[in-house]
C-alpha positions as CSV (number, residue, x, y, z in Angstrom):
1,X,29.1,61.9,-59.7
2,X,32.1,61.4,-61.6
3,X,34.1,64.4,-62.1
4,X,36.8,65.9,-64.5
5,X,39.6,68.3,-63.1
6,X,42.0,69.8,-65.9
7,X,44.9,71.5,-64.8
8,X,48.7,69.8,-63.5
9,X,49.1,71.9,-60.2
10,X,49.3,71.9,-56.8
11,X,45.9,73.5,-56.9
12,X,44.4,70.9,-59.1
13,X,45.8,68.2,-56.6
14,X,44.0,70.0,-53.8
15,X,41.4,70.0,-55.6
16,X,41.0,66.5,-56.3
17,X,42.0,65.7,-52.7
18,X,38.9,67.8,-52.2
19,X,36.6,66.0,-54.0
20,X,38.0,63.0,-52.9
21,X,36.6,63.2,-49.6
22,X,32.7,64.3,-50.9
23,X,30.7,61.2,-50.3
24,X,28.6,62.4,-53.4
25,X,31.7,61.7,-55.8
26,X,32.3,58.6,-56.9
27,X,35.2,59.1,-59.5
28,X,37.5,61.6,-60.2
29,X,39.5,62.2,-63.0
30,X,42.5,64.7,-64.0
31,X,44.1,66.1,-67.3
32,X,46.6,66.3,-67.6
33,X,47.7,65.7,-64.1
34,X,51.4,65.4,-62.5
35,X,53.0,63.0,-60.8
36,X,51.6,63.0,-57.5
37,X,48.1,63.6,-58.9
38,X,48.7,60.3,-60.2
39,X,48.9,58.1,-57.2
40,X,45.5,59.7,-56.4
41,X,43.5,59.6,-59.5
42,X,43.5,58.5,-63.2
43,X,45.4,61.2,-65.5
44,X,45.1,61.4,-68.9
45,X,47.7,63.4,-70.9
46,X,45.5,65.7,-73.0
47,X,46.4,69.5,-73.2
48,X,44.1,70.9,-71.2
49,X,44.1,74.0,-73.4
50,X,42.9,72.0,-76.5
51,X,39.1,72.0,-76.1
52,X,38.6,69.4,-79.1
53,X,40.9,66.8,-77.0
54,X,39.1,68.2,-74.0
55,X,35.4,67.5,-75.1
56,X,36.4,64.2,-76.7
57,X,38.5,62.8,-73.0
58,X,35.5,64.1,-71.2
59,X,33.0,62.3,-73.3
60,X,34.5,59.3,-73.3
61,X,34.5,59.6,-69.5
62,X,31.0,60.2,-68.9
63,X,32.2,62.9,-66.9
64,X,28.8,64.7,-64.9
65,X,30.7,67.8,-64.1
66,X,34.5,69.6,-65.5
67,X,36.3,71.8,-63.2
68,X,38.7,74.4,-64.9
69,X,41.6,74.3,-62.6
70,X,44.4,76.8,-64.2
71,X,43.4,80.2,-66.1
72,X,45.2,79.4,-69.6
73,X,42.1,76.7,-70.6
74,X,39.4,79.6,-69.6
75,X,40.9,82.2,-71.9
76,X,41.4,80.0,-74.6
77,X,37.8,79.0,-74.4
78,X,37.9,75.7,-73.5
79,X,34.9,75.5,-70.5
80,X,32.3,77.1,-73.7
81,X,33.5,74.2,-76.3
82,X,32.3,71.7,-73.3
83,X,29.5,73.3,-72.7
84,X,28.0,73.7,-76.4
85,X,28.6,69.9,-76.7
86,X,26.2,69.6,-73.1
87,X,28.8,69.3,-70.7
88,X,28.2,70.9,-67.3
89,X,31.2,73.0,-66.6
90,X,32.5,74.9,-63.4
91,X,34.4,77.6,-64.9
92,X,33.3,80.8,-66.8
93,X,33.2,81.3,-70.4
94,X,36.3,83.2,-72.4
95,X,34.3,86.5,-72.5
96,X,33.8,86.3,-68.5
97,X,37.2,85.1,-67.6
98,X,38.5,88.8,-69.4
99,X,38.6,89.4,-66.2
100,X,41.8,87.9,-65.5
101,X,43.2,87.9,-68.9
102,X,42.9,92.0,-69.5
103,X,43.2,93.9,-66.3
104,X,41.7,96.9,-68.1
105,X,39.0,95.1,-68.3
106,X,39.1,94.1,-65.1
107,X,39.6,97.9,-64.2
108,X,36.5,98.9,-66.9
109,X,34.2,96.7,-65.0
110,X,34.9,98.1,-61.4
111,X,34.4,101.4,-62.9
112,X,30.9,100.4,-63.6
113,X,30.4,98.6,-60.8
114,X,31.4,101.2,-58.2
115,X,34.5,98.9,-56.8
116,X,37.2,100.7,-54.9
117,X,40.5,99.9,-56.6
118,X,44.0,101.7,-57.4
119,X,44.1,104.7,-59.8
120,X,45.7,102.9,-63.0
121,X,46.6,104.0,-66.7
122,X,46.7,101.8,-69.5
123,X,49.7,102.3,-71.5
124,X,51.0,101.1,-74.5
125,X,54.6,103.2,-75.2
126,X,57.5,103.5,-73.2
127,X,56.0,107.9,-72.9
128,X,52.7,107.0,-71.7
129,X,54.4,104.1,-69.3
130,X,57.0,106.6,-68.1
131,X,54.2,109.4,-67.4
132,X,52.2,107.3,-65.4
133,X,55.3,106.3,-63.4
134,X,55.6,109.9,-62.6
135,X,52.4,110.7,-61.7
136,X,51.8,107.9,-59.5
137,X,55.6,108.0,-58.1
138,X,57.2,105.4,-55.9
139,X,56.9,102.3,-54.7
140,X,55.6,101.7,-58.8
141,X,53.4,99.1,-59.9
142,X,53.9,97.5,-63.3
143,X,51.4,94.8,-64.2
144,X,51.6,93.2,-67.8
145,X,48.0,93.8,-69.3
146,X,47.6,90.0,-70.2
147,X,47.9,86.8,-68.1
148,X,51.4,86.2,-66.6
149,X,50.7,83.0,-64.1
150,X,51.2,85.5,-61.1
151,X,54.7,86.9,-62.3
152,X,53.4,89.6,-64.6
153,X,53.5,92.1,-61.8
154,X,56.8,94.2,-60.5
155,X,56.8,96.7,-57.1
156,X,59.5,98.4,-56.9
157,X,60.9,101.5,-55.9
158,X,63.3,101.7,-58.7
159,X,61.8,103.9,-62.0
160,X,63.9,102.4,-64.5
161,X,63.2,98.6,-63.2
162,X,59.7,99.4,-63.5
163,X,60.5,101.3,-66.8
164,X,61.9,98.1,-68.2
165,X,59.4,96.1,-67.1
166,X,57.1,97.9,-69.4
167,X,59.4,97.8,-72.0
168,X,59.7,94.2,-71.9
169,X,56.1,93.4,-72.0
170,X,55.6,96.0,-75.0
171,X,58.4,94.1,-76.9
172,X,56.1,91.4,-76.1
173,X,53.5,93.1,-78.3
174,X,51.3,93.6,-74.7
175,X,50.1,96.5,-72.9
176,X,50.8,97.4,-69.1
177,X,48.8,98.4,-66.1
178,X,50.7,101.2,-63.9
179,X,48.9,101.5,-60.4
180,X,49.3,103.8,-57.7
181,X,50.7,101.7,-55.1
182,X,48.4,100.4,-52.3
183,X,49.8,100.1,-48.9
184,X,48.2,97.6,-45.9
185,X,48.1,94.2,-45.7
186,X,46.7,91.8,-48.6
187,X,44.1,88.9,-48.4
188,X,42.9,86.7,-50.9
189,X,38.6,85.7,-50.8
190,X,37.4,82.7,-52.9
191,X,33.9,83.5,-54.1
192,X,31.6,80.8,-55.5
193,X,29.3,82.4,-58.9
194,X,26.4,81.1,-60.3
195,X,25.9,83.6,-62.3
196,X,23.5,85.8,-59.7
197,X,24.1,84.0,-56.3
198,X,27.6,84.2,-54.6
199,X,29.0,82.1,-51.4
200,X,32.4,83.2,-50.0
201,X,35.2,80.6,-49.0
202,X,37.3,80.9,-45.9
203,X,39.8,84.2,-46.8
204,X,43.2,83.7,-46.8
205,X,46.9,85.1,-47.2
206,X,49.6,84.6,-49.4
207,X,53.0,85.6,-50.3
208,X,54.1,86.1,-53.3
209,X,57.8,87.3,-53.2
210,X,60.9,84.6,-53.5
211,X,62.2,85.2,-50.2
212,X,61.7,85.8,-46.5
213,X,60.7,89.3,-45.4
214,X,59.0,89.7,-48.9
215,X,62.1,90.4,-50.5
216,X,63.0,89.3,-54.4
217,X,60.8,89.3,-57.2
218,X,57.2,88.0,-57.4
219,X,56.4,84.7,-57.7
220,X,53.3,82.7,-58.5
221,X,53.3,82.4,-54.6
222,X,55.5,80.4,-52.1
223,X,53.1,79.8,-49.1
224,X,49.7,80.4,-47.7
225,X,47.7,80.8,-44.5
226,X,44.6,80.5,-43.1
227,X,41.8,81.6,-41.3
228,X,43.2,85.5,-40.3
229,X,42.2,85.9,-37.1
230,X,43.5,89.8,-37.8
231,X,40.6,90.6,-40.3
232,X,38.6,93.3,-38.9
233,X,34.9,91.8,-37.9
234,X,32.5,91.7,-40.9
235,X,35.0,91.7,-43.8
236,X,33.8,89.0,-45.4
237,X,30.3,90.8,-45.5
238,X,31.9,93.7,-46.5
239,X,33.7,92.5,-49.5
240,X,30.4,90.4,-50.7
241,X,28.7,93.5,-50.5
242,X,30.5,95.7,-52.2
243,X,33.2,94.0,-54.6
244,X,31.9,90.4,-55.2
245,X,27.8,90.9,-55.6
246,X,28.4,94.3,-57.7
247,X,30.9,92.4,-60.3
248,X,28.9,89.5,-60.5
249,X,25.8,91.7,-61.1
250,X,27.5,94.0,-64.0
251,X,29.1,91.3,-65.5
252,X,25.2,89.4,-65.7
253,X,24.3,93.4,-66.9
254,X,26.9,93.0,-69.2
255,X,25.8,89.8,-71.0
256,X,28.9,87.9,-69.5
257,X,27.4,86.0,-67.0
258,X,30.1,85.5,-64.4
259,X,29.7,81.5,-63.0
260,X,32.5,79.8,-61.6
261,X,34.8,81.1,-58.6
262,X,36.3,84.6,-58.3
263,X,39.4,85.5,-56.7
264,X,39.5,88.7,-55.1
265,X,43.0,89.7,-54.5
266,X,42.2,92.5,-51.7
267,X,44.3,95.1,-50.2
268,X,43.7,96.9,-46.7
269,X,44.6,100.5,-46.9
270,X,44.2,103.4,-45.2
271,X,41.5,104.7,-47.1
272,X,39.3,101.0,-46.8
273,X,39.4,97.9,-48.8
274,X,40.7,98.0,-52.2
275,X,40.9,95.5,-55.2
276,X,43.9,94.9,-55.8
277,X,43.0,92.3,-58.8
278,X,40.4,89.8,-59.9
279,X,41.2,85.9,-61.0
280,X,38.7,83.9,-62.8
281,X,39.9,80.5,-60.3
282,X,41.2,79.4,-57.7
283,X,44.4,80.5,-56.3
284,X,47.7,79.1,-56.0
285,X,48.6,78.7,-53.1
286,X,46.2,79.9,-51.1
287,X,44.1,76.5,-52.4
288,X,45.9,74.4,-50.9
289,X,45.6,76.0,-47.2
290,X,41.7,77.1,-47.7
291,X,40.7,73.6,-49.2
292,X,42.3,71.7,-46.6
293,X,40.2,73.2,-44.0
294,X,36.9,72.8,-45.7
295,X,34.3,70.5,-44.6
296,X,31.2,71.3,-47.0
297,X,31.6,68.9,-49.8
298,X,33.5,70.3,-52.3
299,X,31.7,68.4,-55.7
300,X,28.1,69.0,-54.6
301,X,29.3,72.9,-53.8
302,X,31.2,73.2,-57.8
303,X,28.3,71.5,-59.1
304,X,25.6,73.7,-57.4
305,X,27.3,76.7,-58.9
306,X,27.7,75.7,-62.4
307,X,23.8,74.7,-62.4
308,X,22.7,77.9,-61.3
309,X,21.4,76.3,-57.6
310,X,24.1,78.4,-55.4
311,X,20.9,80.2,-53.9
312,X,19.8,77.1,-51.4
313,X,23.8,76.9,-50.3
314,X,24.1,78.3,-46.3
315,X,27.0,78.9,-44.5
316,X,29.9,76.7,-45.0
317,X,31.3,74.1,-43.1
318,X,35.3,74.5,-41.8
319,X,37.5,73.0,-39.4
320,X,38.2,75.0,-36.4
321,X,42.2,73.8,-37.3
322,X,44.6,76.1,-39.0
323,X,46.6,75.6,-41.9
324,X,49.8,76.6,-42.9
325,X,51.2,75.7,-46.7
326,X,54.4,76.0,-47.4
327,X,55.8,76.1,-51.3
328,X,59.2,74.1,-52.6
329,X,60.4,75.6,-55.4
330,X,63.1,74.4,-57.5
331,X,66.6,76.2,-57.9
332,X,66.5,78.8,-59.5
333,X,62.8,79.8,-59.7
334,X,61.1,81.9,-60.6
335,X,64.0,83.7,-63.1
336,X,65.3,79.9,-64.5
337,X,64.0,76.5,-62.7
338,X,66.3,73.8,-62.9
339,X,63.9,71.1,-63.7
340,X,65.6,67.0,-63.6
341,X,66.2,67.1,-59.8
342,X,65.3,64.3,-57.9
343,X,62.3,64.8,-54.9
344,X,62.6,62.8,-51.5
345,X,61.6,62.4,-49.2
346,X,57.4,62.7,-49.6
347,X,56.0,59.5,-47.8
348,X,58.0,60.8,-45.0
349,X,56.6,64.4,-44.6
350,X,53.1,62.6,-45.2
351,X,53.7,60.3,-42.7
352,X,54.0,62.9,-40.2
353,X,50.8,64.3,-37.8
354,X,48.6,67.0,-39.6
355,X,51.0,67.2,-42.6
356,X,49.9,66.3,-46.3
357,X,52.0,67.3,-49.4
358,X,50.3,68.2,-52.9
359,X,52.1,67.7,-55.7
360,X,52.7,71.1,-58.3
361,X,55.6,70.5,-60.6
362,X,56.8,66.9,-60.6
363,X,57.4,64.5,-63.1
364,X,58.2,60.6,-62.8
365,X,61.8,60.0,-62.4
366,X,64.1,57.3,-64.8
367,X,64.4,55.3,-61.5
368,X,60.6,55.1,-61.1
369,X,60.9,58.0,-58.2
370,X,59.7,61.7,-58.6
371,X,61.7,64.5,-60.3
372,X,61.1,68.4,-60.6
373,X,59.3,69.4,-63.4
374,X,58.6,72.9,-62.9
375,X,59.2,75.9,-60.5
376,X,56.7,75.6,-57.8
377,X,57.6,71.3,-57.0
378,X,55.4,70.9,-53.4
379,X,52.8,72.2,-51.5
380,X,53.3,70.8,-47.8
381,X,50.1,71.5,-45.8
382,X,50.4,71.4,-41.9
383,X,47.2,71.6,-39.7
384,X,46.7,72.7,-36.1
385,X,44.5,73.7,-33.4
386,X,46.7,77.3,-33.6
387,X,48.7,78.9,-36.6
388,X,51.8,78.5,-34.4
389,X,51.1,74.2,-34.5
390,X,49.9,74.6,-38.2
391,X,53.4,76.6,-39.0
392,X,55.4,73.6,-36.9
393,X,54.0,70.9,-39.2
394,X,54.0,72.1,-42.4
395,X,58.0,72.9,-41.9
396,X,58.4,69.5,-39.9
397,X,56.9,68.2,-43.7
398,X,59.1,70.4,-45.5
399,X,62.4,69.3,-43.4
400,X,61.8,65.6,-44.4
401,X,61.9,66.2,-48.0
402,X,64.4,66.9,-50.2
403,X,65.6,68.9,-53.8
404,X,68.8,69.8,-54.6
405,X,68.9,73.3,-54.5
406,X,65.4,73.8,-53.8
407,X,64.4,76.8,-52.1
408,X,61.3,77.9,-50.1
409,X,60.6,81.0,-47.4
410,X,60.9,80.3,-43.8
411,X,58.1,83.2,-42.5
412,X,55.1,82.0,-44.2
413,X,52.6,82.7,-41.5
414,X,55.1,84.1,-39.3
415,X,53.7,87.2,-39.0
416,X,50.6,86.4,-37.9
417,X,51.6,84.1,-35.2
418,X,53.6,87.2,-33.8
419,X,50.6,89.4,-34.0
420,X,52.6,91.7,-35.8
421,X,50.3,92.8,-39.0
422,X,48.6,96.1,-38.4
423,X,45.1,97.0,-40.4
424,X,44.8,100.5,-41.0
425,X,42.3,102.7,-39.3
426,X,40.4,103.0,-42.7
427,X,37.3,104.6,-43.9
428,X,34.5,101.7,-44.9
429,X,34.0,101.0,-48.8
């Protein structure tokens, strides 16, 4: 099987690394890549948003199968332009991935499908944004209506930050979604779509402020962990159930046939599970920490879903390890990344027991070495037989490698190795 991944982050490098270990795959390419992608695979630099350069780099391939890595390529419709020209595609179409790229759609199709999730308004004025502030009152939540790579999103306790917020992204010519805030602890569930059958990955944690103790703004996330041996028993079940199945079903109802993977961005609250919001792919960073731990082959499992055979999939292989990813972001992210800086320092944290680093925003340097090229730089991964070992590793990795003025949290997972996060007594969905 040779396979196609477009995307340049660290989730598209965990992907590949993925694939690269499926017996069943026999080459694997990426568009347009990075850096460290590079020393794994063959990149080609096509825009992975352009589906005419896309359909023409995958035909000239061969390519049996093209994973959608990043959500910008689904929106713009790139995953149907392959597959009217017979290309078999993991990713959903541009009316599926609405999803993501509207959250009132998003919010529209819970309604129908009896999900729990905040109380929201639409707005589109600075009087409807400021209303909704007030009825919901503080901590408010300010999400910008269209895709915002994971920053679009502001809690805060202050009205007129989240006042300007809105005001920003109407200047923008968008709309915003204001949310009554949702309080417990928030996990992140992978689930695989065919369209009518759905397989659940391994759920994970992420954190998405700047710094430790989840202060600063939001990010596109600085660190991941997983398996949560906090989940109450049968949440997995639970959220298949009654989130997952029920989308997938009334999207199918809908005549957007859902088939690729959906993120479920899950909070615990007092009152039960509640969706906090839906992505049309797989997250970043919590891919990085859930893919390393998989042991099902990961190109026979993408290509099952995008031909419709999900249905004969059973339970899913995993490593009994932990793992513990830790982002290195580049000074001054997320406001202003200093891009140019040179990275160090790599082979080392690789070199290391149970530590792997995947590449996000690095470019090749003058000097033939690695530079950042973006906001989010590394992913270092550490396994271990406990999250406390995982946790050691991946910040052994991070110690050996070095940005000038990089910055990256200190707690990821910390939490959790304390035994310190707390699920709600809450009603069942």
């Amino acid at each position: 099987m040779k396979i196609l991944v477009l995307g340049s982050g660290g989730r598209e490098h965990a992907i590949v690394r993925a694939l690269l270990r499926d017996p069943s795959v026999r080459e694997v390419h990426a568009a347009p890549g990075n850096a460290g992608i590079a020393l794994d695979v063959p990149v080609h630099p096509v825009d992975a948003t352009d589906a005419t350069t896309v359909t023409e780099l995958a035909g000239e391939l061969g390519a049996d199968l093209v994973v959608v890595g990043p959500e910008a390529p689904l929106a713009a419709g790139v995953s149907d332009a392959l597959r009217e020209a017979g290309f078999t595609v993991f990713g959903p179409s541009r009316a599926a991935a609405e999803l993501e790229a509207s959250k009132s759609f998003a919010k529209d199709v819970m309604a129908q499908a009896g999900v729990p999730t905040a109380a929201a308004h639409s707005c589109a004025t600075a009087e409807e944004a400021a209303a909704a502030l007030d009825e919901f009152g503080a901590p408010y939540v300010v999400k910008d209506d269209g895709l915002a790579a994971g920053k679009g999103v502001v809690v805060t306790s202050d009205r007129d930050e989240a006042l300007a917020h809105a005001r920003a992204c109407f200047a923008a010519h968008g709309t915003v979604v204001i949310e009554e805030y949702l309080d417990g602890p928030e996990v992140s569930l992978f689930v695989l779509s065919d369209g009518t059958n759905a397989v659940p990955l391994a759920p994970a944690q992420d954190f998405k402020r700047i710094g430790d103790a989840d202060t600063g703004p939001n990010t596109g996330g600085m660190g991941a962990y997983t398996p949560l041996d906090w989940l109450p028993e049968g949440f997995v079940d639970e959220v298949m159930d009654q989130v997952a199945r029920p989308v997938i079903a009334t999207m199918a109802d809908r005549g957007t046939t859902f088939a690729g993977v959906l993120y479920c961005g899950l909070a615990l609250t007092a009152r039960g599970i509640r969706v906090i919001e839906f992505n049309v792919r797989f997250g970043d960073p919590e891919t990085q920490a859930v893919l390393a731990r998989l042991r099902t082959p990961l190109g026979r499992l993408l290509m099952d879903a995008a031909t419709g055979c999900l249905a004969g999939v059973r339970a899913l292989e995993w490593s009994d390890e932990y793992a513990v990813d830790v982002v290195v972001a580049a000074e001054g992210y997320p406001e202003a990344p200093v891009k140019g800086g040179p990275v160090t320092g790599v082979e080392d944290a690789e070199a290391l027991e149970g530590v792997s680093v995947l590449h996000a925003g690095t470019g090749p340097g003058p000097d033939g070495g690695l530079v950042a090229a973006g906001g989010r730089v590394l992913a270092v991964v550490g396994l271990g037989q406990t999250l406390a070992a995982a946790r050691e590793r991946a910040y052994a990795g991070v110690e050996r490698i070095t940005l000038p003025g990089s910055r990256h949290r200190t707690d990821i997972g910390l939490k959790a190795e304390r035994g310190e996060i707390t699920v709600p007594a809450g009603e069942a969905l």
